[in-house]
C-alpha positions in Angstrom: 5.1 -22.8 -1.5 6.2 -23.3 -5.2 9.0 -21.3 -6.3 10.0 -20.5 -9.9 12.8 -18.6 -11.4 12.3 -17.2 -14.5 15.9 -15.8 -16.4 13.8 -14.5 -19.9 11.2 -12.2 -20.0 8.7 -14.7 -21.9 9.7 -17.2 -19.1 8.6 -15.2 -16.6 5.5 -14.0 -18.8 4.4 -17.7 -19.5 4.8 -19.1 -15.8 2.6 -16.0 -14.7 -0.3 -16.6 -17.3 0.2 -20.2 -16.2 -0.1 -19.4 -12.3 -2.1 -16.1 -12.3 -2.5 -16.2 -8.6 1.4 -15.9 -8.2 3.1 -13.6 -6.5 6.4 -11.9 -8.4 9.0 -11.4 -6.6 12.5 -9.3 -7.7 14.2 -7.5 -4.5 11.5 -8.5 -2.0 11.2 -6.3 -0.1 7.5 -5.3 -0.1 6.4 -8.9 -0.8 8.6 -10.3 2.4 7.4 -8.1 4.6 3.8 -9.1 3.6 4.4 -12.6 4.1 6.3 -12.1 7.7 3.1 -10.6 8.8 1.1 -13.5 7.8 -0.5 -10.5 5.3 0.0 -12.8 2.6 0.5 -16.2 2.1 1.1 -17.2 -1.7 1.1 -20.7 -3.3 3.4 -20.1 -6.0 6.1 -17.1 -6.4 7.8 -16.6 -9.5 11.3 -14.9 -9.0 12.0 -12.3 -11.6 15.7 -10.9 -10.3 17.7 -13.0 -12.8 15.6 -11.6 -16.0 18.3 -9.2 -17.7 16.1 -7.6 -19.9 14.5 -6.0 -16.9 17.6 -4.3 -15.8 18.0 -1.9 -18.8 18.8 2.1 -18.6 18.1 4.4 -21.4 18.5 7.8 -21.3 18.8 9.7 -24.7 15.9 12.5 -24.6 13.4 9.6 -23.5 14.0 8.1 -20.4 13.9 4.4 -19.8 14.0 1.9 -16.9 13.9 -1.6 -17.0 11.4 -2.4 -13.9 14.3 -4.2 -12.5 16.4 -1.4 -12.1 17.4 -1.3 -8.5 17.9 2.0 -6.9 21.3 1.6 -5.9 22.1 1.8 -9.5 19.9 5.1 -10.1 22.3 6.1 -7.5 25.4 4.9 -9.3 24.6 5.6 -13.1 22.5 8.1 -14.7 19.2 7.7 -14.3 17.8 10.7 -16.1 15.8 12.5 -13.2 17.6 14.5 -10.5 14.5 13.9 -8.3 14.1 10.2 -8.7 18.1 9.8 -7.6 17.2 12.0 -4.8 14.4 9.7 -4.0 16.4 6.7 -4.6 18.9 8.2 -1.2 16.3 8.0 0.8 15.1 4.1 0.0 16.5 2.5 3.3 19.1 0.9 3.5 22.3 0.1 1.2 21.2 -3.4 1.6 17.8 -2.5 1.0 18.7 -0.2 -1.7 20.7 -2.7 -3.4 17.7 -5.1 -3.7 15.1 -2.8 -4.2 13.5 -1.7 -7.6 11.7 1.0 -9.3 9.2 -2.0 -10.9 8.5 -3.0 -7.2 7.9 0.1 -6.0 5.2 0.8 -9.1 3.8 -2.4 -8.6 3.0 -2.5 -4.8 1.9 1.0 -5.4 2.0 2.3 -1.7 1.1 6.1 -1.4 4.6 6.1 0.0 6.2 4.9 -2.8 9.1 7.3 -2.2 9.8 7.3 -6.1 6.6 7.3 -7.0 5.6 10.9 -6.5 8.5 11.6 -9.2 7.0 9.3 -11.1 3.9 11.4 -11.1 5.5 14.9 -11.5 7.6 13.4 -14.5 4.2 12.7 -16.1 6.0 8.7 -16.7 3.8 6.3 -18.2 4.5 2.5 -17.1 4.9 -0.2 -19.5 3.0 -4.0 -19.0 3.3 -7.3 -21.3 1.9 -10.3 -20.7 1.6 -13.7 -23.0 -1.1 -11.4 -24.8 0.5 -8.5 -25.8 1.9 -5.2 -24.3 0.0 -1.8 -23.0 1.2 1.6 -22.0 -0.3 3.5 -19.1 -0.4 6.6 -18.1 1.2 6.6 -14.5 -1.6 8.9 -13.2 -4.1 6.6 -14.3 -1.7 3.2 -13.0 -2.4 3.7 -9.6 -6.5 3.5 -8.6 -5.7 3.0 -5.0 -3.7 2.6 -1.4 -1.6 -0.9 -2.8 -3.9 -1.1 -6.2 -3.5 -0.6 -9.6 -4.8 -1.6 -13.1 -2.4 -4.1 -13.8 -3.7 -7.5 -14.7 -3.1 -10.5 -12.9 -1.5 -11.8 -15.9 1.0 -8.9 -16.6 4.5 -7.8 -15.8 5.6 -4.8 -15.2 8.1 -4.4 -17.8 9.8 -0.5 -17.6 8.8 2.9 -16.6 9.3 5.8 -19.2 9.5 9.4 -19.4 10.8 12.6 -21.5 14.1 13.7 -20.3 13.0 16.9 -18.3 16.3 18.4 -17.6 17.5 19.6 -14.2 15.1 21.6 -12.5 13.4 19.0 -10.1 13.4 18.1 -7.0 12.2 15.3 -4.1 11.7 16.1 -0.4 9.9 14.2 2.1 9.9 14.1 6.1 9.9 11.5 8.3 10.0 10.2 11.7 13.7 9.9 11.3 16.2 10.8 9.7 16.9 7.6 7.7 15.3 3.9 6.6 11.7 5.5 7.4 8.8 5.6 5.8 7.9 9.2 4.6 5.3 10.9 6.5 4.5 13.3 3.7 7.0 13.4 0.5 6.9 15.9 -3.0 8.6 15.8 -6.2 8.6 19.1 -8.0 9.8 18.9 -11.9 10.0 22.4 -13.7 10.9 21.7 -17.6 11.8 24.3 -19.1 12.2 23.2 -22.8 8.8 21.7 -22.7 7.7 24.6 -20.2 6.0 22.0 -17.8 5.5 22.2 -13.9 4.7 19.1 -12.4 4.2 18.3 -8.6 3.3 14.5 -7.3 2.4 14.5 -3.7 2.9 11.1 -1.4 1.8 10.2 1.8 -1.0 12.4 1.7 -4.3 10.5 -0.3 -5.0 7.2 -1.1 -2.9 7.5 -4.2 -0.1 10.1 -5.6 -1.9 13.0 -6.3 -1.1 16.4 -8.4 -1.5 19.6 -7.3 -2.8 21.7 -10.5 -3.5 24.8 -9.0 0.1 24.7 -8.1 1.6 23.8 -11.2 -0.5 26.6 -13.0 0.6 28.8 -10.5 4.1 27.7 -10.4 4.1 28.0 -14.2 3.2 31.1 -14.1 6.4 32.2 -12.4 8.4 30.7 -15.1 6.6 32.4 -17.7 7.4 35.3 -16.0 10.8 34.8 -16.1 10.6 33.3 -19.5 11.7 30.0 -18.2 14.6 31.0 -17.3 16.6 30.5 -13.5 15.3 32.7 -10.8 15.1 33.8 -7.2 11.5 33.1 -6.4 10.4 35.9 -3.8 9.7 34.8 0.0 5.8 35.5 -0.7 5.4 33.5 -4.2 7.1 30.5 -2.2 4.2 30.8 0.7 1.5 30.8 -1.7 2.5 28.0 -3.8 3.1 26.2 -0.2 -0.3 27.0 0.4 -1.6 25.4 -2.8 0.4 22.4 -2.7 -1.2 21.8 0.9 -4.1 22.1 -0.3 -4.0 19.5 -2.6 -3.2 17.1 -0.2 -6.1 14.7 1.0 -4.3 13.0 4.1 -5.6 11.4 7.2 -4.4 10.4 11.2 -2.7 7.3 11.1 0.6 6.1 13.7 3.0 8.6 11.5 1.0 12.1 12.1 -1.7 14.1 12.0 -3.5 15.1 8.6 -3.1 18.6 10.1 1.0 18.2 10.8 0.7 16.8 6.8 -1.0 19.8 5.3 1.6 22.1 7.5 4.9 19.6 6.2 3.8 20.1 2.3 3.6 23.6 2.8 7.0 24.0 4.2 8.1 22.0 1.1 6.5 23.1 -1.1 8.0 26.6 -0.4 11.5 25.3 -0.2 11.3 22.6 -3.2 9.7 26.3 -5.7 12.9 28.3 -4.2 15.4 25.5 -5.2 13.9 24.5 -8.5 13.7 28.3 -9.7 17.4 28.6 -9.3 17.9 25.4 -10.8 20.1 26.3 -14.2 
């Protein structure tokens, strides 16, 4: 196997048009599991971790990520999303954590991505370059599949971006554990008020991260009622936006539960992730 290590951007962008049947690699830790299973066996990798201008934060009204942001530093600096530092606790381990970034986990675009339901709820848009040029897509439209997406052979995934949505939000998922597991069903819920937005990205539960827009209408509603303003969601309102949020969901039997036990999970999160954000001030 051919290794290169790219430490500029255009480096790393030329040696990928050059080898468009490389793998990247920055933490690892999807592509090494792949390749200990024998799931994948690449002739060339091209090591992206020492590329600095992949490792920038922004956050001043818009939000931005460098795709080689690891989450152990959304942990440790501000990362502008309460729910994708939430998401980022439950990535793992600290060594895991520490290698692990929010580019990878857009890239391998597993419906378990666990920050990748935030992602969705944020309404984030995902930025590519290659030796051609640059694009911006919509991160509802990046993913098109269980582990596929639209990005070109020949691109990088560069950043991740969003509009600062303030501090009603939230990420829950379950799992067969309490820690370092993969999330049987998982649910980012982002209420902003300023731009009077619900947004709900559901993962584990369909081949991609899916919405739930008879939620957020519903969900929005509340706020409206309460002209956007903190409050104690009633016992009843939290039910029936449980309700919607499960049905959203499109999930299946596989080793980590039932599609039934998923559909009854989002429900019960759903109810407590409305309850939490309403409060949120």
């Amino acid at each position: 196997m051919n290794v290169e290590i790219a430490r500029r951007l255009d480096d790393a962008l030329t040696l990928l048009s050059d080898r468009p049947s490389a793998e990247l690699i920055n933490g690892g830790t999807d592509l090494m599991v792949e390749i200990n299973f024998g799931r994948k066996r690449p002739d060339a990798v091209i090591a992206i971790d020492r590329v600095d201008e992949l490792r920038t934060v922004s956050v001043d009204g818009t939000v931005t990520l460098g795709a080689g942001v690891t989450f152990t530093t959304m942990l440790e600096r501000e990362c502008g999303s309460v729910a994708l530092r939430q998401a980022a606790r439950t990535v793992g381990s600290p060594q895991i954590r520490n290698a692990a970034t929010i580019g990878g986990n857009v890239a391998t675009s597993s419906p378990a991505g666990d920050a990748l339901p935030v992602l969705a709820a944020l309404e984030a848009k995902v930025h590519l370059r290659s030796t051609h040029g640059s694009r911006v897509v919509r991160f509802g439209e990046f993913m098109v599949g269980p582990k596929k997406n639209v990005r070109a052979r020949d691109e990088l995934v560069t950043a991740v971006e969003w509009d600062d949505a303030g501090p009603a939000q939230v990420f829950m998922k379950v799992g067969t554990r309490n820690a370092m597991v993969i999330a049987v069903a998982g649910l980012a819920l982002v209420a902003d008020r300023v731009r009077r937005r619900v947004g709900i990205g559901l993962g584990s539960c369909g081949p991609t991260i899916l919405r739930a827009p008879d939620a957020e209408s519903f969900a929005a509603g509340l706020f409206d009622e309460a002209g956007w303003r903190p409050f104690v969601a009633s016992d009843a309102a939290c039910a029936e936006f449980g309700a919607k949020v499960a049905a959203a969901a499109r999930p299946i039997d596989d080793v980590r539960g039932t599609a039934a036990y998923r559909r009854h999970v989002l429900a019960v999160l759903g109810a407590r992730a409305l309850a939490r954000v309403a409060r949120a001030a």
